[in-house]
C-alpha positions, 0 to 999 in steps of 0.5 A: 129342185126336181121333185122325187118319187118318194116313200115315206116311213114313219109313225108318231108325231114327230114323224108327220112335219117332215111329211108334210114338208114333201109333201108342201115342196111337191114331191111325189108320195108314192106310199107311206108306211105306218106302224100298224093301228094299235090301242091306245088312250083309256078306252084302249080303242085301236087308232092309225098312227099320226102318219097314218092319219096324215097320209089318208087326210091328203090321199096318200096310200099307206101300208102297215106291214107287221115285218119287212123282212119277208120276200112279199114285202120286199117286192112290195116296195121295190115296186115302187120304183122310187128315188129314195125312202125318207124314214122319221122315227118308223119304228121297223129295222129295214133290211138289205133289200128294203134299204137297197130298193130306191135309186138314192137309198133310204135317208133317216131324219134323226133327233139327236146330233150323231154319233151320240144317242144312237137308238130308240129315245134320243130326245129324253136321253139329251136332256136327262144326261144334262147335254148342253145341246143336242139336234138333227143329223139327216143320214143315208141308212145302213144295216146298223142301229143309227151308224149311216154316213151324215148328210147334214146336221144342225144343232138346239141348245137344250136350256134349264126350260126344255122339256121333252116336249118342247125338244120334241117339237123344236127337233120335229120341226127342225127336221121338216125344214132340213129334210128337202134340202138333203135329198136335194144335194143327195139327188144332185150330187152336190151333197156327199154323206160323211162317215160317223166319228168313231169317236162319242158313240152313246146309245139311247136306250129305249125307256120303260115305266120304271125309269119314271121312278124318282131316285131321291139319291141322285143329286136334285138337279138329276131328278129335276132333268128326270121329270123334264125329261121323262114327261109325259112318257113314261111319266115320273112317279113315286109311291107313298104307302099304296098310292103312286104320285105322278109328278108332272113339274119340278124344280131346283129348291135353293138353300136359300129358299128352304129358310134356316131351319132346313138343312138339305144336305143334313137330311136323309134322301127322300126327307120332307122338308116343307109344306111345299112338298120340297124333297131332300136328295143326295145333294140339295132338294127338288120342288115337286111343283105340280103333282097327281094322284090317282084319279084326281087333277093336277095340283101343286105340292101346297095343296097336295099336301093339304090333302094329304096326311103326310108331315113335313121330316116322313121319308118318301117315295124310295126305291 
């Protein structure tokens, strides 16, 4: 295809394959926009956005406006006189003006197959509702949150194994390799957007660390989706006395597994079952495989335990 004139606006991982997919197919990174450098990891030293990075590591120009909705940023952009603005995960609203500046419009690569989990964490909310698949929808931006007409849309099973990490990468990926053939329908006009069902609207509301908390009356098979989902952010957690736990993997424990002894369903939600750190929830139990306290590494239940004064039958952890 004829390569475009492009801005690209984006901030965290997910965002840099599909820069890097226009930028591969030749077209013309006029800027790219970038959440502005925050601080981040435990020295809480202020670092560019993985975009960012990306931008300035092949000489691209990037901004990091706090706002777009000021005349001076507008005209900014709209001086680019670009043919369309490719947005992946950038974390501002884009306003009328700024949605309108390209000859093509602003396009979205979105990590969810819309119009289910509109909004902020798409990913970590497929997985934690238990959605047997989930995908990217490549869709021509409006003034709503994530309500634009569809261009193109291709689907990822979600599988017992899929973590938010691997779904992350899988869609990330995913999105890089569906983003050049979209805008090249969109500049042909081979490619015409469709409107979102009305039907099946969900929003992915955005997370906090509270929702890490591990609810031991939820059935096991959602607190085991929980840490598949909530990992590694905000991260899943309970306390015991003053201490949180982080809880890094988990897994169904089957009945059969617990040994005769143990009755599951007999047991209190929050219940120590074993000495494998096998926990009773409203129906069946959760294996907390590998766990972390405060200051100290990673280590399974077994050895968890060992290291800690905690009998098989205490209650743990609940709200």
């Amino acid at each position: 295809m004829t390569p475009l004139r492009l801005v690209f606006m984006g901030t965290p991982d997910f965002a840099v394959p599909s820069l890097a997919a226009l930028v591969a197919a030749g077209h013309e990174i006029l800027c790219v926009y970038s959440q502005p450098p925050r601080p981040a990891g435990r020295g809480q030293q202020v670092q560019i956005s993985p975009v960012h990075r990306f931008a300035d590591d092949h000489g691209i120009p990037v901004r990091t406006p706090k706002s777009l909705r000021n005349a001076e940023a507008q005209a900014d952009f709209a001086a680019l006189n670009a043919d369309a603005a490719v947005v992946a995960a950038y974390g501002l609203i884009l306003p009328q003006a700024i949605l309108d500046a390209p000859r093509l419009g602003c396009v979205n690569v979105h990590g969810s197959l819309l119009p289910r989990w509109r909004g902020a964490a798409p990913i970590q909310r497929s997985i934690l509702a238990g959605d047997a698949e989930t995908g990217i929808t490549i869709m021509q931006m409006d003034v709503g949150l994530d309500t634009g007409a569809m261009l193109s849309k291709e689907a990822v099973a979600i599988t017992p194994d899929t973590t938010a990490s691997t779904l992350h990468d899988a869609l990330a990926a995913l999105g890089a390799r569906m983003i050049g053939p979209a805008l090249a329908g969109l500049a042909d006009g081979s490619l015409t957007a469709q409107p979102q069902p009305e039907e099946g609207v969900t929003y992915a509301a955005k997370l906090s660390r509270e929702d890490g908390r591990l609810d031991w009356t939820q059935p096991a098979a959602f607190v085991e989706r929980q840490v598949r989902a909530l990992t590694p952010w905000p991260g899943c957690w309970f306390d015991v006395g003053a201490e949180r736990i982080k809880v890094l993997s988990a897994e169904p424990a089957e009945p059969a597994a617990l040994g005769e002894a143990v009755d599951a369903s007999a047991a209190v939600p929050g219940t120590l079952l074993d000495d494998r750190l096998t926990v009773a929830c409203a129906d069946g139990a959760v294996r907390l495989t590998r766990v972390q306290r405060p200051g100290k590494a990673p280590v399974d239940g077994a050895a968890f335990l060992r290291g800690f004064a905690l009998p098989v039958g205490s209650v743990i952890g609940l709200p």
